[in-house]
Structures are given as C-alpha cells and as structure tokens.
C-alpha positions in Angstrom: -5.3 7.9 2.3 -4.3 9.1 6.0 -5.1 7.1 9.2 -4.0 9.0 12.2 -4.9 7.4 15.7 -6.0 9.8 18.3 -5.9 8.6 22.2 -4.1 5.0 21.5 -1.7 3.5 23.2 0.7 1.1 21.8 4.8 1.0 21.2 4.0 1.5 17.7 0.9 3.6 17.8 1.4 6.2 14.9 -0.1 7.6 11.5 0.3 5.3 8.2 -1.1 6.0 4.6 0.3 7.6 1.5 -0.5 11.6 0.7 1.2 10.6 -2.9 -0.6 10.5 -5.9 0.4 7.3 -7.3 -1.4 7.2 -10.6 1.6 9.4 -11.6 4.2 6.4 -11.1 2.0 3.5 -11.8 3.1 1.0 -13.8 1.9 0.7 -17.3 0.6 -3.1 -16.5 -1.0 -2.3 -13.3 -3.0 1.1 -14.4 -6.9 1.3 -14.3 -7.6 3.6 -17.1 -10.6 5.6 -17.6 -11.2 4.6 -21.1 -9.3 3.7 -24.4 -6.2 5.8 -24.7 -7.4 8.0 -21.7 -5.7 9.1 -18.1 -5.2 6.5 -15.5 -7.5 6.6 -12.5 -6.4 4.0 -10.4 -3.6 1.7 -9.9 -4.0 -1.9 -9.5 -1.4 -4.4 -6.9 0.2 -6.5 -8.8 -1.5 -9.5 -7.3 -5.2 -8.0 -8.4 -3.3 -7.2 -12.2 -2.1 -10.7 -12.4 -3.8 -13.4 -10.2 -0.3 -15.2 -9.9 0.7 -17.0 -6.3 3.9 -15.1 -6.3 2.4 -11.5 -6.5 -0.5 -12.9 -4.0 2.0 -14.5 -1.4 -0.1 -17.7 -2.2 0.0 -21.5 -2.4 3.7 -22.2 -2.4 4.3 -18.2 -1.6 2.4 -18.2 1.1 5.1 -17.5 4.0 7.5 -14.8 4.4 10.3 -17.1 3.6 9.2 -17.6 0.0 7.1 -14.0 -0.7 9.1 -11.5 -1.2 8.7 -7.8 -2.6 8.5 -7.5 -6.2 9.1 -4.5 -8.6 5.8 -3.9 -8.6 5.7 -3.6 -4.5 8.8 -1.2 -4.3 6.9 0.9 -6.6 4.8 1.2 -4.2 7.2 1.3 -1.1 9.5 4.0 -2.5 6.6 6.6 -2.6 4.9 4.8 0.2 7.3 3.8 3.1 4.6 4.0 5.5 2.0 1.7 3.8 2.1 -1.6 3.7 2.8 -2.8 0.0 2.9 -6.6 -0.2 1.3 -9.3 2.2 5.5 -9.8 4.2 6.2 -5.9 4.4 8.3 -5.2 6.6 7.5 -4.4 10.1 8.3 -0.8 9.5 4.5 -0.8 8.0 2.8 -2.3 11.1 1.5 0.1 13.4 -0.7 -1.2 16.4 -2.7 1.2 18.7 -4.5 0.0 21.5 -8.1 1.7 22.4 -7.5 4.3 19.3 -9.7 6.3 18.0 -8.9 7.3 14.0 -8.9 9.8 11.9 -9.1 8.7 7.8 -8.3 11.5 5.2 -9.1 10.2 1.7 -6.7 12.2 -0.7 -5.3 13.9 1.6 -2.7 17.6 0.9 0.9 16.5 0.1 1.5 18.8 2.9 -0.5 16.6 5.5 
C-alpha cells in the first residue's frame, strides 16, 4: 500500500507505504496461508501471531523505553523503511501533513 499526500503542508509531509510484496519474506510463524500446505496470502505482525505484551508494546511494554523492535519488526523494516513496523518505530516512519488530501494505491508497481 501507497499513501501519497497531495496539497499538505507539514515539515514532514511525504509519501509512506511498502510497494514490496512481503508474503515472499514472511516468516514461517507469522504467515496466513491459504490452506493446508498451500501459498501464503498474508502476513500476520507478530503481536496479532502471538498475543504476547512484548510483541504488542503492552502492560509492562507499553512505553518506548521497554518496547523495542523485534526480529519479527525488522523483517518488516528492512523491506519497509518507510512504514511503521512496531507501535515505538522510529520517527523516520511518522509523516504528518497538515490539510492533505491522499492518494491510497493498494498493491501498488514496484516501480511506484
């Protein structure tokens, strides 16, 4: 997915998204699979995988001191760096536009 703001204003006020396929570099544990021994369709964060407070930056991970990124988040950061991947990203993931109007592409080219 794509977001592009058109007409914003904002220090920060830029696209975001992931043109990356990412059921090709999903972990095992995390896939959605179509069916029994089929293709994976979908790749799950590892918070929705495994309901546990450190994956969901909850109870006692619930501040940026104590969540931090997991292998399952840099997964997602490495062919991501624009997206946010965890709830503490980094602020290189943030993007505020004031008065924008956007542009979403669902499965957008590689070449977008």
């Amino acid at each position: 997915m794509l977001v592009v703001p058109h007409g914003g204003t904002g220090q920060n006020c830029t696209y975001t998204g992931c043109v990356v396929d990412l059921n090709d570099s999903c972990p095992s544990e995390l896939k959605v699979m179509k069916r029994e021994g089929g293709d994976g369709v979908a790749c799950k964060s590892a918070c929705e995988a495994f309901r546990q407070p450190q994956y969901c930056c909850s109870g006692a991970y619930g501040t940026p001191d104590t969540c931090k990124a997991s292998s399952y988040s840099e997964v997602f950061k490495r062919a991501c760096p624009r997206a946010y991947s965890y709830a503490y990203d980094d602020k290189s993931s943030t993007f505020t536009c004031a008065k924008a109007d956007y542009t979403i592409t669902f499965c957008p080219s590689p070449n977008t």
